[in-house]
VOLUM-710876 format. One line per field, with one value per residue: residue in one letter; x, y, z of N, C-alpha, C in turn; residue number from 1. Coordinates in steps of 0.05 Angstrom, whole numbers. Last residue first. Layout:
// residues N
resn = [a,...]
nc1 = [X,...]
nc2 = [Y,...]
nc3 = [Z,...]
cac1 = [X,...]
cac2 = [Y,...]
cac3 = [Z,...]
cc1 = [X,...]
cc2 = [Y,...]
cc3 = [Z,...]
resi = [NUM,...]
***
This chain:
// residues 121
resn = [x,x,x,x,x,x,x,x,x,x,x,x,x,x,x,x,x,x,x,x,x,x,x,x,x,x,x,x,x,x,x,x,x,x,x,x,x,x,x,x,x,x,x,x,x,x,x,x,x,x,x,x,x,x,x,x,x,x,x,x,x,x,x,x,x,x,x,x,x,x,x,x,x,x,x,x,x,x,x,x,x,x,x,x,x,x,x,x,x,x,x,x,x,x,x,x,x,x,x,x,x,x,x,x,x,x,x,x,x,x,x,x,x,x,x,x,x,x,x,x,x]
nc1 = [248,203,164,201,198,148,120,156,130,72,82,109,68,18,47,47,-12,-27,-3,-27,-76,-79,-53,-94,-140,-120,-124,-174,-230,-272,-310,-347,-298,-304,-330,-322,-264,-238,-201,-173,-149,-116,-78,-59,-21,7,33,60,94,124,144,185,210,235,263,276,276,330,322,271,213,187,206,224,247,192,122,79,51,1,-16,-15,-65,-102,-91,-108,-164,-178,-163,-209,-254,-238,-247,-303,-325,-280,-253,-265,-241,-197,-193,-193,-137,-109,-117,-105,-42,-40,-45,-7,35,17,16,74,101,90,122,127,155,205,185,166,203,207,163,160,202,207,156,180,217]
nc2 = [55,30,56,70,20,6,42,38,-16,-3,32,-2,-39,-18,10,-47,-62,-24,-30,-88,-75,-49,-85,-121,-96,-88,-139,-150,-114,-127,-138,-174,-199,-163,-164,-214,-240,-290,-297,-244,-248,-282,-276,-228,-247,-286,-241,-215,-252,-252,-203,-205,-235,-212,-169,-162,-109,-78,-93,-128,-125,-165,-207,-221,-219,-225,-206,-203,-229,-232,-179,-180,-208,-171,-127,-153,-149,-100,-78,-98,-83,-26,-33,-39,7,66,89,112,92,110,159,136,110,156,193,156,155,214,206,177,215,253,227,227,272,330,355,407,464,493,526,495,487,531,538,494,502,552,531,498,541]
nc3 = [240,223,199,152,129,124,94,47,32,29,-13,-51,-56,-89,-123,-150,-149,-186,-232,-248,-253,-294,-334,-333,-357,-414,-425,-430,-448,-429,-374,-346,-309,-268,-235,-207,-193,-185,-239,-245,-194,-203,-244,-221,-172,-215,-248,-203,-201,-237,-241,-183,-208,-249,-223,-154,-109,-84,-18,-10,7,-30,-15,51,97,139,104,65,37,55,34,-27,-24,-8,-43,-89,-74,-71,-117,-138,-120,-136,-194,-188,-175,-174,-104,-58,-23,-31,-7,50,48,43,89,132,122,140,184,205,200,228,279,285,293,327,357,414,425,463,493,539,558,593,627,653,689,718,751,780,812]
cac1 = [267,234,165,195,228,159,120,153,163,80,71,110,91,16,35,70,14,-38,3,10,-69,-94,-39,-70,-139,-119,-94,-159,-192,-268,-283,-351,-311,-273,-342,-343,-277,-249,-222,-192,-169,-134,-98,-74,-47,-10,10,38,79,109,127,154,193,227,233,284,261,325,331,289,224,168,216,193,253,214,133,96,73,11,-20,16,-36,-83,-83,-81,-149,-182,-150,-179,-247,-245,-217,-282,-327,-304,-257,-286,-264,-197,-184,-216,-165,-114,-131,-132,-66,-32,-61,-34,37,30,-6,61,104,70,118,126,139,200,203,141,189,231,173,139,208,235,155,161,227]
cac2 = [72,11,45,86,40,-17,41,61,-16,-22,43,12,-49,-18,26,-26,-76,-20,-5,-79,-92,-37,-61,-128,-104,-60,-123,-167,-113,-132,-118,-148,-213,-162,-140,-211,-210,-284,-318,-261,-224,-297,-294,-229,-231,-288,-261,-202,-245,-277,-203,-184,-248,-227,-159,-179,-124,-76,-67,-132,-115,-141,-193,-217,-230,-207,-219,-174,-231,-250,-187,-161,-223,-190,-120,-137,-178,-119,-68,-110,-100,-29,-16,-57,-15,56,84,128,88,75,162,156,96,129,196,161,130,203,228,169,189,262,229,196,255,297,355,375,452,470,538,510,461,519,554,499,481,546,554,491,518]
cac3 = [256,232,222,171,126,138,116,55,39,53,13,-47,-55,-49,-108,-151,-151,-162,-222,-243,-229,-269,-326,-336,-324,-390,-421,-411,-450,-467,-383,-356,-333,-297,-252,-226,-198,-168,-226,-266,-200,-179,-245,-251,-177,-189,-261,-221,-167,-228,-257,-192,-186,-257,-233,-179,-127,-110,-30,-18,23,-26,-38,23,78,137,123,82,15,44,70,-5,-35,8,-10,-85,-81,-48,-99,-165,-124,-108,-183,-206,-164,-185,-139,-90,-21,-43,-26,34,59,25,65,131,117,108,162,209,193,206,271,285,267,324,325,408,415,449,480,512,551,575,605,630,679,699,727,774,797]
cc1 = [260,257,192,185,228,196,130,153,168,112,79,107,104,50,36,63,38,-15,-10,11,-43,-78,-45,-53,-112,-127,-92,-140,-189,-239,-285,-326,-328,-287,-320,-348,-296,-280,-240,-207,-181,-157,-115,-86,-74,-25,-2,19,52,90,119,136,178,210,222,252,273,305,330,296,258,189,209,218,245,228,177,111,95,38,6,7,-3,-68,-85,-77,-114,-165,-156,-169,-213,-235,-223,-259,-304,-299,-280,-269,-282,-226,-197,-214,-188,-131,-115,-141,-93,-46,-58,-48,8,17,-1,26,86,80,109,120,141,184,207,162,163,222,194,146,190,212,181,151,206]
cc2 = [93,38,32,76,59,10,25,71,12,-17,29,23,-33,-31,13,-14,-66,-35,-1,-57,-93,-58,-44,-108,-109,-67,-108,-146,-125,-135,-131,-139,-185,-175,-139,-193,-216,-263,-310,-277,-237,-271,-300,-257,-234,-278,-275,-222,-233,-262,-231,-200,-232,-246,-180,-173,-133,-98,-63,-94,-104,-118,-176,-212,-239,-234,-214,-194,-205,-254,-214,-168,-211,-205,-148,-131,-173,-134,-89,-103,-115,-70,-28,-51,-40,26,64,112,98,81,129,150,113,124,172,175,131,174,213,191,178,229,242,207,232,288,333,365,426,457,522,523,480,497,541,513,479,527,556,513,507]
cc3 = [266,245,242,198,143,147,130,88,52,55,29,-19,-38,-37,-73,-118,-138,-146,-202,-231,-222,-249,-302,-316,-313,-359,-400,-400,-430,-459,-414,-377,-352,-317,-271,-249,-219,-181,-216,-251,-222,-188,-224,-248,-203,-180,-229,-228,-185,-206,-248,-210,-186,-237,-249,-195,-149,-114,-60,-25,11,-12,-51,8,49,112,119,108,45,48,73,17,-26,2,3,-56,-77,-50,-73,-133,-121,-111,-154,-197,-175,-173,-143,-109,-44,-37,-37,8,40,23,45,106,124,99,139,190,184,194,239,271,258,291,328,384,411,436,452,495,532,555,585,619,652,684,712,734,777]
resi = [121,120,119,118,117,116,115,114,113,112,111,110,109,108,107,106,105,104,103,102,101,100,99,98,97,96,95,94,93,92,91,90,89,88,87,86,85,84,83,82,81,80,79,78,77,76,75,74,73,72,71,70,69,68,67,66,65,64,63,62,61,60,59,58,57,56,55,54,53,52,51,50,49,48,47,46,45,44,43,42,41,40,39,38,37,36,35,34,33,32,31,30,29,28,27,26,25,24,23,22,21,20,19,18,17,16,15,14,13,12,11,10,9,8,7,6,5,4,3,2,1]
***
């Protein structure tokens, strides 16, 4: 009986989805660790305004994002990365911080709704 039971059960292989999972946020992690210092920055401030913003009923979560609370949520960002970030003052182009901070913005929006869609089931 003992031997029915390992045979049939190796027939089966076990698919680790969860460490799948976990791969994928260990190369982020890596991945955030080589951008240039200013990017590292801008990305700090962006990961906790989404710490912030990940609670149930966000609008981080909403099945279509209203893109006129996006773009408030943006200048919120945009203005605390101006205040805060030493190495922006540096910058000439406001704009292009502008746009670094929308498409990081996006991204971690993104991942967190990704991972909130997958953790949930």
């Amino acid at each position: 009986m003992d031997r029915f039971y390992n045979d049939y059960y190796m027939n089966y292989p076990y698919y680790d989805i969860f460490s799948r999972r976990n791969d994928e946020s260990r190369d982020m992690i890596y991945m955030r660790k080589m951008y240039p210092e200013t990017m590292m920055e801008i990305q700090q401030i962006v990961d906790d305004e989404c710490d912030m913003m990940e609670y149930d009923g966000s609008l981080m979560f909403d099945e279509y994002p209203d893109r006129i609370m996006l773009d408030r949520f943006r200048v919120k960002v945009c203005d605390r990365v101006h205040g805060e970030c030493k190495c922006v003052e540096k910058c000439k182009d406001k704009d292009m911080v502008n746009d670094a901070v929308s498409v990081m913005l996006c991204n971690e929006m993104c991942r967190r709704r990704c991972r909130r869609r997958n953790c949930k089931y």
